[in-house]
GULUMSE-695598 format. One record per atom (N, C-alpha, C): residue in one letter; x, y, z. Coordinates in pm, whole numbers. Atoms other than C-alpha are relative to their C-alpha. Layout:
% residues N
@aa: a&east: X&north: Y&up: Z
...
This chain:
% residues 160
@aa: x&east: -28&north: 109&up: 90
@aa: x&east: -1073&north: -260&up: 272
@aa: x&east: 90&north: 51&up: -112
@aa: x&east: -134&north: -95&up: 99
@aa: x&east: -730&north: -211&up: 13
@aa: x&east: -105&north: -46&up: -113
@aa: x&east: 111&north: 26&up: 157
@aa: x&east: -910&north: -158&up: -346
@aa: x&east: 143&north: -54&up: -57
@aa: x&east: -89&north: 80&up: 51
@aa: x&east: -714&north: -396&up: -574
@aa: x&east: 41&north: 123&up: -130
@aa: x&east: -91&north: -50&up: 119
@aa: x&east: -489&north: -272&up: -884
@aa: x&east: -116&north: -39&up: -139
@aa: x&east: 85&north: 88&up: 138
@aa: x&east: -699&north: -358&up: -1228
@aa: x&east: 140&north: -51&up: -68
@aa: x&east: -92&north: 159&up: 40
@aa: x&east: -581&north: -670&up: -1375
@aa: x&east: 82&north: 103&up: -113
@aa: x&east: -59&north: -28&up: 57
@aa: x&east: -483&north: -465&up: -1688
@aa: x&east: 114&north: 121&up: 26
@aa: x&east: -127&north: -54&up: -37
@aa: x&east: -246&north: -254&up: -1507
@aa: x&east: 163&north: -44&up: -6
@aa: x&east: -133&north: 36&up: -17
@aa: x&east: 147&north: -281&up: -1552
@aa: x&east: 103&north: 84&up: 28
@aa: x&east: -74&north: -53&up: -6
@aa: x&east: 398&north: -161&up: -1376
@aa: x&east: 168&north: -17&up: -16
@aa: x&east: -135&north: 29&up: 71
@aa: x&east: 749&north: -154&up: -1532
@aa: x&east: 111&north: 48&up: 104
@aa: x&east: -78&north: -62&up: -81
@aa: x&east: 916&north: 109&up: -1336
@aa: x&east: -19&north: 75&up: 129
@aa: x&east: 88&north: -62&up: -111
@aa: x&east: 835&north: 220&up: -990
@aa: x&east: 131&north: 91&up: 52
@aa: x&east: -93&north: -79&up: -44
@aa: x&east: 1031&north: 516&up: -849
@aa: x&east: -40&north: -16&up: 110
@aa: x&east: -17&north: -3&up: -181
@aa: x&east: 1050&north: 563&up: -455
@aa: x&east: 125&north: 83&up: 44
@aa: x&east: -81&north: -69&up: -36
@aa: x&east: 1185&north: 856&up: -378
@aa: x&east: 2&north: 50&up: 189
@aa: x&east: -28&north: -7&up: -98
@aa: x&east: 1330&north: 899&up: -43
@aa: x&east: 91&north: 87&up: 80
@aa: x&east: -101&north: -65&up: -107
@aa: x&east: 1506&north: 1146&up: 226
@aa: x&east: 64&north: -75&up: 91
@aa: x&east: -39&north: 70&up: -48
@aa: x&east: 1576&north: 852&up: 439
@aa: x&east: -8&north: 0&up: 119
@aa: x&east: 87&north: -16&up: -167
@aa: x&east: 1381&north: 909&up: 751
@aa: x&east: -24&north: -104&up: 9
@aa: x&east: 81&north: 65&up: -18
@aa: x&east: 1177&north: 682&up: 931
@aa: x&east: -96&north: -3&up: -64
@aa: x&east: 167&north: -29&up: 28
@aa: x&east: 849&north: 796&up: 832
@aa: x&east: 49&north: -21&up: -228
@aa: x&east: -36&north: -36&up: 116
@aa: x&east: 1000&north: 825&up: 454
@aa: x&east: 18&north: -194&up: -29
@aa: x&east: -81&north: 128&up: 46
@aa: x&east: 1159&north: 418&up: 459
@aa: x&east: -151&north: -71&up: 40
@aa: x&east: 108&north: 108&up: 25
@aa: x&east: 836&north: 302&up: 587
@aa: x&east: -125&north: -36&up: -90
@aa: x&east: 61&north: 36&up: 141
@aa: x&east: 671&north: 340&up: 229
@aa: x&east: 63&north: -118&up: -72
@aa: x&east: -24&north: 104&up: 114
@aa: x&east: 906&north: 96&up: 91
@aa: x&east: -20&north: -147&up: 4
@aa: x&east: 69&north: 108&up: 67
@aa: x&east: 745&north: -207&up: 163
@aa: x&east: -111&north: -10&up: -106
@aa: x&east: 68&north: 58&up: 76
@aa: x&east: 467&north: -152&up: -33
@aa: x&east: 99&north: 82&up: -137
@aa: x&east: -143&north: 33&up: 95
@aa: x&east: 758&north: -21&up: -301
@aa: x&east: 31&north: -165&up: -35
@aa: x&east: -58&north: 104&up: 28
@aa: x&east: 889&north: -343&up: -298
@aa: x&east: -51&north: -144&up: -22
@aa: x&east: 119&north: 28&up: 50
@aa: x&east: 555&north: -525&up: -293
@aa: x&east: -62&north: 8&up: -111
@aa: x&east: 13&north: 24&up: 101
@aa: x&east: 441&north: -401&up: -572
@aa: x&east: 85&north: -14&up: -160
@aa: x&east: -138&north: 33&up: 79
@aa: x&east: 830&north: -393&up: -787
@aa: x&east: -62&north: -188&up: 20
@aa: x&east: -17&north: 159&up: -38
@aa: x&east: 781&north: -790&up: -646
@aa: x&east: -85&north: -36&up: -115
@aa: x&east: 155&north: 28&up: 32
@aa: x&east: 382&north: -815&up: -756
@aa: x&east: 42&north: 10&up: -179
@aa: x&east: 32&north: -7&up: 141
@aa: x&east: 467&north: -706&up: -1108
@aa: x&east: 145&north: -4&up: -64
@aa: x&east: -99&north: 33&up: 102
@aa: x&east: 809&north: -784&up: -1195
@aa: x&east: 100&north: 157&up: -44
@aa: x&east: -50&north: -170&up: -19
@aa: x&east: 922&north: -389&up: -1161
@aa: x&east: 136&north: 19&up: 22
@aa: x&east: -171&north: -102&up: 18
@aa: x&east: 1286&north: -219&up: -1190
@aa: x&east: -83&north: 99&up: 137
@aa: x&east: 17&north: -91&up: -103
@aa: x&east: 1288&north: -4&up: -807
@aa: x&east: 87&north: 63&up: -33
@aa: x&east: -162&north: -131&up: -61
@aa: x&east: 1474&north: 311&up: -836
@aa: x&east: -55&north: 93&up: 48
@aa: x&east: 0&north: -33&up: -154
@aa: x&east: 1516&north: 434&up: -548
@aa: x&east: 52&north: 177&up: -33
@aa: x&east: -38&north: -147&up: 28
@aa: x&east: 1625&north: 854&up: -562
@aa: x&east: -41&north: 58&up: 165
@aa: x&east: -58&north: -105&up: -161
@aa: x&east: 1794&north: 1059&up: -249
@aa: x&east: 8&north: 128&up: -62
@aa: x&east: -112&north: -136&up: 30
@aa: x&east: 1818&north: 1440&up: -322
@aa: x&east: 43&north: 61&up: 111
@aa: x&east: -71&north: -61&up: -125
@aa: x&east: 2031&north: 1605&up: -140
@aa: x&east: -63&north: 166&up: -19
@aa: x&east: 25&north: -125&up: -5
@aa: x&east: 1876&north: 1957&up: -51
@aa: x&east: 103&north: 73&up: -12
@aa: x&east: -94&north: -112&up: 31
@aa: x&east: 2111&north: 2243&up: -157
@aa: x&east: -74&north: 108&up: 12
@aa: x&east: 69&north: -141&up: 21
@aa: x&east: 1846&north: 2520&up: -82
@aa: x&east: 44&north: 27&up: 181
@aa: x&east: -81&north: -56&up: -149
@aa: x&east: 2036&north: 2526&up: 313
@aa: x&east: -23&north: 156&up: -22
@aa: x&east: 18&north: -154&up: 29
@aa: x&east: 1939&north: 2864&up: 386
@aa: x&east: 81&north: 103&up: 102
@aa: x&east: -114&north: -34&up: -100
@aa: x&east: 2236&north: 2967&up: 633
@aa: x&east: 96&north: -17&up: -108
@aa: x&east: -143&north: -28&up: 38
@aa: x&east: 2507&north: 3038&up: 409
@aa: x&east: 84&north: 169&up: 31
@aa: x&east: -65&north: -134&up: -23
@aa: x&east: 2579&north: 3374&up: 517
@aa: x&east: -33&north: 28&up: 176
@aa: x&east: 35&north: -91&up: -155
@aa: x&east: 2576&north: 3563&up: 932
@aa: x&east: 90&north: 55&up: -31
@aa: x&east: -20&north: -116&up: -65
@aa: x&east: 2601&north: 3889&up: 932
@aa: x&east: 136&north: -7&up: -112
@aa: x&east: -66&north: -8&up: 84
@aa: x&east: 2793&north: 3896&up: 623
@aa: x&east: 127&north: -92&up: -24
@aa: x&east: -102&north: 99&up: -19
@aa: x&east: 3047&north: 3632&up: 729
@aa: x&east: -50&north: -100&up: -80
@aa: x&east: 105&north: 115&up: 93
@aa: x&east: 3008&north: 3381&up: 478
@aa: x&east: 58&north: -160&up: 90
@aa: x&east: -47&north: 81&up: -89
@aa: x&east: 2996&north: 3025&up: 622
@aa: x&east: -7&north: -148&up: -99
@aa: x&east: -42&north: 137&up: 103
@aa: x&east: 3143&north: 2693&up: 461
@aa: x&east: -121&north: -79&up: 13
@aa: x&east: 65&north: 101&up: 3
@aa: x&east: 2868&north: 2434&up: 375
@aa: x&east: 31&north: -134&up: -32
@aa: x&east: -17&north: 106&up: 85
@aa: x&east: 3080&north: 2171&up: 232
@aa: x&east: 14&north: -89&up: 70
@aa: x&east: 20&north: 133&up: -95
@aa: x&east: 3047&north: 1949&up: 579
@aa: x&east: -112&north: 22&up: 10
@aa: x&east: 173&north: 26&up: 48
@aa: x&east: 2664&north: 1969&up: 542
@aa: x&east: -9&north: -96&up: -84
@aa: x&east: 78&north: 56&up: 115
@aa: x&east: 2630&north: 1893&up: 202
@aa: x&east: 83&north: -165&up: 16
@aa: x&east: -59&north: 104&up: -17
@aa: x&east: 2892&north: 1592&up: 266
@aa: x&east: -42&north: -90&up: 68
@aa: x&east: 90&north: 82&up: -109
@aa: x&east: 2699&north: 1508&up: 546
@aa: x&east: -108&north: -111&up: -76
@aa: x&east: 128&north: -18&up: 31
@aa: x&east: 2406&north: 1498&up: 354
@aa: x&east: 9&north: -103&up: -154
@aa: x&east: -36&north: 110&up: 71
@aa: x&east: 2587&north: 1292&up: 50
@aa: x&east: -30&north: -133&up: 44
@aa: x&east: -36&north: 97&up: -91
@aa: x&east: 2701&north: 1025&up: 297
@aa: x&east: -164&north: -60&up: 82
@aa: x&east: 128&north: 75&up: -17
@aa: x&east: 2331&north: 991&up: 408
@aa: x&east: -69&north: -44&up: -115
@aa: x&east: 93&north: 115&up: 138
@aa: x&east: 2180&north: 933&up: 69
@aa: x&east: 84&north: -137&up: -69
@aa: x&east: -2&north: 52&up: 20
@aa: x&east: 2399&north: 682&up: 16
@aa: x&east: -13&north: -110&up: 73
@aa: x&east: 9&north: 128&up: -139
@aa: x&east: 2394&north: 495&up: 350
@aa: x&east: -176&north: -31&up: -38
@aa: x&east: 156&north: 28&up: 46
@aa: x&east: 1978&north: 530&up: 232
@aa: x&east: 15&north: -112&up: -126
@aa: x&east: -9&north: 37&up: 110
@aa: x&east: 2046&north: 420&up: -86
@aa: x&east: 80&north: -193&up: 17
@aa: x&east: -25&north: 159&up: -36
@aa: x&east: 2231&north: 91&up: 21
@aa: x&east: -97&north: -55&up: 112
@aa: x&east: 103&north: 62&up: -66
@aa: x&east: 1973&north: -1&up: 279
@aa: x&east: -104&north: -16&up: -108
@aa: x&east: 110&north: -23&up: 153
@aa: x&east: 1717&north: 37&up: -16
@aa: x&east: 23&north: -113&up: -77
@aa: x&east: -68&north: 79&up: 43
@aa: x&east: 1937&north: -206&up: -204
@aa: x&east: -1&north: -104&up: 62
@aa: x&east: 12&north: 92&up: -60
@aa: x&east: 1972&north: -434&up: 41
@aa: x&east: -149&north: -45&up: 56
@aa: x&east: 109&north: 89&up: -31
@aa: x&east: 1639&north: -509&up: 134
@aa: x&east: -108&north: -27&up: -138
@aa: x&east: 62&north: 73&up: 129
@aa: x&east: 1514&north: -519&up: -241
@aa: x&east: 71&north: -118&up: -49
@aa: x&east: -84&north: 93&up: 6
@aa: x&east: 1822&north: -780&up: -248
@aa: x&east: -103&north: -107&up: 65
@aa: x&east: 38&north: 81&up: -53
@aa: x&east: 1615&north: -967&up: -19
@aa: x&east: -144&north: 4&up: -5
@aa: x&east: 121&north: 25&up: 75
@aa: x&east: 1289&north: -954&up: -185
@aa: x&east: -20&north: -28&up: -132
@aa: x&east: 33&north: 49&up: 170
@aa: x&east: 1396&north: -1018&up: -502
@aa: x&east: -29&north: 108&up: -91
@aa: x&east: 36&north: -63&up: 95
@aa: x&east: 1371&north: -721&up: -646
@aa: x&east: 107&north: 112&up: -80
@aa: x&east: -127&north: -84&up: 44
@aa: x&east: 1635&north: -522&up: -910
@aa: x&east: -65&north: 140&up: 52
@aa: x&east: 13&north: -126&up: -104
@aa: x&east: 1697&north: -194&up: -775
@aa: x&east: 84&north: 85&up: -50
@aa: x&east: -94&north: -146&up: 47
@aa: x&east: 1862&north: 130&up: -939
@aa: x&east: -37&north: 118&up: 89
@aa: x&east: -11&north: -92&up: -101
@aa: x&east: 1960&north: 357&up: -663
@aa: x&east: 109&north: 120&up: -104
@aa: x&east: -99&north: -185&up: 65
@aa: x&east: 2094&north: 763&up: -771
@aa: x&east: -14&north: 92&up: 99
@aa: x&east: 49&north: -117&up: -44
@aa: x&east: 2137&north: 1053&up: -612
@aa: x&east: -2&north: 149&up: -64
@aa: x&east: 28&north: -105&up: 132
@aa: x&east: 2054&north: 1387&up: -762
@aa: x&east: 30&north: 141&up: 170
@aa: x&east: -20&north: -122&up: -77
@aa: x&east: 2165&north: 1744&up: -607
@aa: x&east: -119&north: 119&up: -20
@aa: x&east: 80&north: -58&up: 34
@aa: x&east: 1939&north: 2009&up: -585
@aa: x&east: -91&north: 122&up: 94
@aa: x&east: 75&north: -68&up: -66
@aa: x&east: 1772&north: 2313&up: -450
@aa: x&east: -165&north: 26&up: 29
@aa: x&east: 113&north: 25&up: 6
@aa: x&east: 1404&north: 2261&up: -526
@aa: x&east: 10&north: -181&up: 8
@aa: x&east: 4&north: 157&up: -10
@aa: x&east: 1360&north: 1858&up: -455
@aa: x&east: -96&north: -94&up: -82
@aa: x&east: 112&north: 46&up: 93
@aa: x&east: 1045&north: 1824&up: -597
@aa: x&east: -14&north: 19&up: -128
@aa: x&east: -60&north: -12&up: 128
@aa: x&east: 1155&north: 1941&up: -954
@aa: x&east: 66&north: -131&up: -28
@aa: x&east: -108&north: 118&up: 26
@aa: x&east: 1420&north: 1687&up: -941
@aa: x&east: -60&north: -114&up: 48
@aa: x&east: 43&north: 101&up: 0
@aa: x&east: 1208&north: 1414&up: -853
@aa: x&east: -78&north: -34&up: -125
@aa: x&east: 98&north: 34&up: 104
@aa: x&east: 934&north: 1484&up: -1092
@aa: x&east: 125&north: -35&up: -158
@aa: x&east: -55&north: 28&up: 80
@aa: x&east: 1221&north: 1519&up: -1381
@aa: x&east: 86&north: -138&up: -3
@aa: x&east: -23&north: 117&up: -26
@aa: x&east: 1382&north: 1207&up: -1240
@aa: x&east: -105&north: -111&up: -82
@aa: x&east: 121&north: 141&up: 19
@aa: x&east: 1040&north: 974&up: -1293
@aa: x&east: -36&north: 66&up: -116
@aa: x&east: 10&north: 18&up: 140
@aa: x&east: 1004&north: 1134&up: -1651
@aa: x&east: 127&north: -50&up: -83
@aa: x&east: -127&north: 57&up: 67
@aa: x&east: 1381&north: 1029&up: -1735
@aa: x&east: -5&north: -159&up: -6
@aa: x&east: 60&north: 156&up: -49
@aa: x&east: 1305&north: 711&up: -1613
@aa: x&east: -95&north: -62&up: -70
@aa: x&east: 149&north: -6&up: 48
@aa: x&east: 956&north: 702&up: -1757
@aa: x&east: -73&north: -126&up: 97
@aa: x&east: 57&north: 56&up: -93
@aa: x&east: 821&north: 608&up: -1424
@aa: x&east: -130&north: -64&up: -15
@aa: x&east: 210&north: 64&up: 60
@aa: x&east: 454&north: 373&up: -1481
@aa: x&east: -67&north: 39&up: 184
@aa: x&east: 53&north: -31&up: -122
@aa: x&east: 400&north: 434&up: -1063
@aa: x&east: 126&north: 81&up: 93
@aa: x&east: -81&north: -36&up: -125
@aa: x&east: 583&north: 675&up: -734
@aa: x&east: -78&north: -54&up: 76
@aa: x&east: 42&north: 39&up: -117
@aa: x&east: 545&north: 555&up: -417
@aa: x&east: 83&north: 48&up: 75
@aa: x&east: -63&north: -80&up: -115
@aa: x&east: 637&north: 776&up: -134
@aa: x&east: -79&north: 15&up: 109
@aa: x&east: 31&north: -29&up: -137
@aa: x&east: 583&north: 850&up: 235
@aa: x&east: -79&north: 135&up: 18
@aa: x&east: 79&north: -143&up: -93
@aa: x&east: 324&north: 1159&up: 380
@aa: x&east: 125&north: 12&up: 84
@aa: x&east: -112&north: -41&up: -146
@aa: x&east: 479&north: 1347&up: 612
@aa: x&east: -95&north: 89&up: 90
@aa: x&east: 122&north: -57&up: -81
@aa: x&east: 285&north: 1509&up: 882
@aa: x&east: 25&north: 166&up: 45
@aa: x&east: 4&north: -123&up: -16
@aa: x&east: 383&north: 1887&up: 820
@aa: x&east: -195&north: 47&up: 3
@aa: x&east: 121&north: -113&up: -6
@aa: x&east: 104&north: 2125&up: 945
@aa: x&east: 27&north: 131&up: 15
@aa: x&east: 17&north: -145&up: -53
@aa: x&east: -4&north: 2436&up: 1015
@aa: x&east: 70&north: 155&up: -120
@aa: x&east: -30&north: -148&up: 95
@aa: x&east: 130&north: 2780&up: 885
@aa: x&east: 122&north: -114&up: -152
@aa: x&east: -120&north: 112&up: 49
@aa: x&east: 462&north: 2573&up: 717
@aa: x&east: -102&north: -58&up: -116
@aa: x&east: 123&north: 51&up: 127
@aa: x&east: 212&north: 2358&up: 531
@aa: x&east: -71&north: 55&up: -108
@aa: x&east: 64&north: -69&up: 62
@aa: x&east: 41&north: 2603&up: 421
@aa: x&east: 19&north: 48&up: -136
@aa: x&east: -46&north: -56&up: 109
@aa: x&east: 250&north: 2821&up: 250
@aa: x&east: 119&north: -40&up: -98
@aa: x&east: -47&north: 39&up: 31
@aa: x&east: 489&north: 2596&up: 144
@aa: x&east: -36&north: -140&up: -77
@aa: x&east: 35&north: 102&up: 51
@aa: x&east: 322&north: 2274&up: 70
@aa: x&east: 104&north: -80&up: 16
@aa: x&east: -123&north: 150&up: -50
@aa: x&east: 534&north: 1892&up: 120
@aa: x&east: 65&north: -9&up: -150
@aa: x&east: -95&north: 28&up: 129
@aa: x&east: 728&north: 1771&up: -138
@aa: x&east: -79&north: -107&up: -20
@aa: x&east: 121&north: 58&up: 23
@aa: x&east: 474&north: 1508&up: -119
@aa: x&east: -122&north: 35&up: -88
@aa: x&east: 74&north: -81&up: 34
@aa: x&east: 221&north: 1730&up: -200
@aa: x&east: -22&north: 29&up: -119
@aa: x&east: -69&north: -33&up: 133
@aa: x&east: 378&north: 1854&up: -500
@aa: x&east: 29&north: -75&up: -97
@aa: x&east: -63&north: 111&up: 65
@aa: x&east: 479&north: 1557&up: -620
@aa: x&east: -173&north: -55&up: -60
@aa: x&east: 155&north: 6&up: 49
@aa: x&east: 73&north: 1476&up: -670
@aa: x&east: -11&north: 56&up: -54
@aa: x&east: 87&north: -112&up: 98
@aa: x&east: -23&north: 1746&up: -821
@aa: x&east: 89&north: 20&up: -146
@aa: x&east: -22&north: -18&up: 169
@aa: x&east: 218&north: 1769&up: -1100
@aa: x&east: 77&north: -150&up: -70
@aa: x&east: -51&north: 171&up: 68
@aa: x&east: 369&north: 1413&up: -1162
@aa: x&east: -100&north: 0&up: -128
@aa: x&east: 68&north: 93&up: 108
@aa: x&east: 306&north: 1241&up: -1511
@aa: x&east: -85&north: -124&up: 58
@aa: x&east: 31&north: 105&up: -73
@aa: x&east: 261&north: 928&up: -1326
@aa: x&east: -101&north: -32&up: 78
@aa: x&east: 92&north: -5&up: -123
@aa: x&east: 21&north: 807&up: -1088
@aa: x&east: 101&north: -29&up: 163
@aa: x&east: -39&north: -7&up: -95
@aa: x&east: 130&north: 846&up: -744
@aa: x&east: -71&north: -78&up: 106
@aa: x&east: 8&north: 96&up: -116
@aa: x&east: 107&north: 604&up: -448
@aa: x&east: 3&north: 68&up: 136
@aa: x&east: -24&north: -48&up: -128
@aa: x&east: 99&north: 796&up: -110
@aa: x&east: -31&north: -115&up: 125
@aa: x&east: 82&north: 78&up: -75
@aa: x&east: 129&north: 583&up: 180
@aa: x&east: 48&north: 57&up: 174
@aa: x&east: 4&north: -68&up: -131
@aa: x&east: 78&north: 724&up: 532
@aa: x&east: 65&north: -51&up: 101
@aa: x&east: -91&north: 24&up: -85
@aa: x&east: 334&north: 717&up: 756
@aa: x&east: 7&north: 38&up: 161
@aa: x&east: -3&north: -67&up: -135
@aa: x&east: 445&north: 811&up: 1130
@aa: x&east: -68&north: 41&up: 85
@aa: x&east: 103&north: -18&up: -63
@aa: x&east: 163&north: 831&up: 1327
@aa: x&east: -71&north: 177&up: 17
@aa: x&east: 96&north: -191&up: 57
@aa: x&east: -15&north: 1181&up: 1103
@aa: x&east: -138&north: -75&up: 52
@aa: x&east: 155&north: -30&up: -39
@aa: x&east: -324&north: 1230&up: 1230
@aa: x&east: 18&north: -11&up: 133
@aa: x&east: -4&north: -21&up: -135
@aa: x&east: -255&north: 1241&up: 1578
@aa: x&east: 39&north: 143&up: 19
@aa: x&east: -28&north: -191&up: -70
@aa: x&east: -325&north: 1581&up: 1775
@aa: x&east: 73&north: -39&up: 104
């Protein structure tokens, strides 16, 4: 059964930060649900990873600047889908993208620039060693956010 919001809750600004996966876009209905529910500013935030860890073989150094271009060109193709379907819910929408080698830094400093009142983002179904010692950006994003955080479970995690 979904536990309701308390009445005296308000949310002003909801961030929804996104890589622009599947499993990542199917948080933003309830994004855009609750931007709708309470009258909310969505901004939306793509970072582009810059911690690529192939810039060098064997001392040959190797160009990244069709990666990271790549990798532009997807946060904004994210970033206008994002747009367009808060267009069609009615809801204003400030899309950015931010560069960056740690992601989860630059989100959390994002939603204090902002002065985020809720995030709402996607799980992701890393396990095992990986998980471990690294932790999600998800993950991270709980534990040190100002904000309260929204996690909503995506891509069919929990399947062995």
């Amino acid at each position: 059964m979904p536990r309701s919001v308390p009445e005296s809750t308000v949310y002003e600004t909801i961030l929804f930060p996104t890589d622009g996966s599947d499993a990542s876009l199917e948080s933003l209905d309830h994004a855009l649900e609750l931007a709708g529910t309470y009258d909310a500013t969505l901004h939306v935030l793509y970072v582009v990873d810059t911690s690529y860890p192939y810039g060098d073989f064997d001392g040959v150094g190797v160009d990244l600047t069709p990666v990271f271009e790549a990798l532009r060109e997807e946060g904004e193709r994210t970033i206008e889908t994002v747009e367009e379907r808060a267009g069609e819910a009615g809801v204003d929408v400030v899309g950015t993208t931010r560069e960056d080698s740690v992601v989860h830094r630059t989100i959390l400093e994002y939603a204090d620039e902002v002065d985020a009142d809720l995030i709402v983002m996607g799980t992701h179904g890393r396990r095992g060693l990986n998980r471990w010692l690294l932790g999600s950006v998800t993950e991270r994003i709980v534990r040190a956010a100002n904000a309260p955080v929204m996690t909503v479970r995506t891509g069919g995690e929990g399947e062995d």
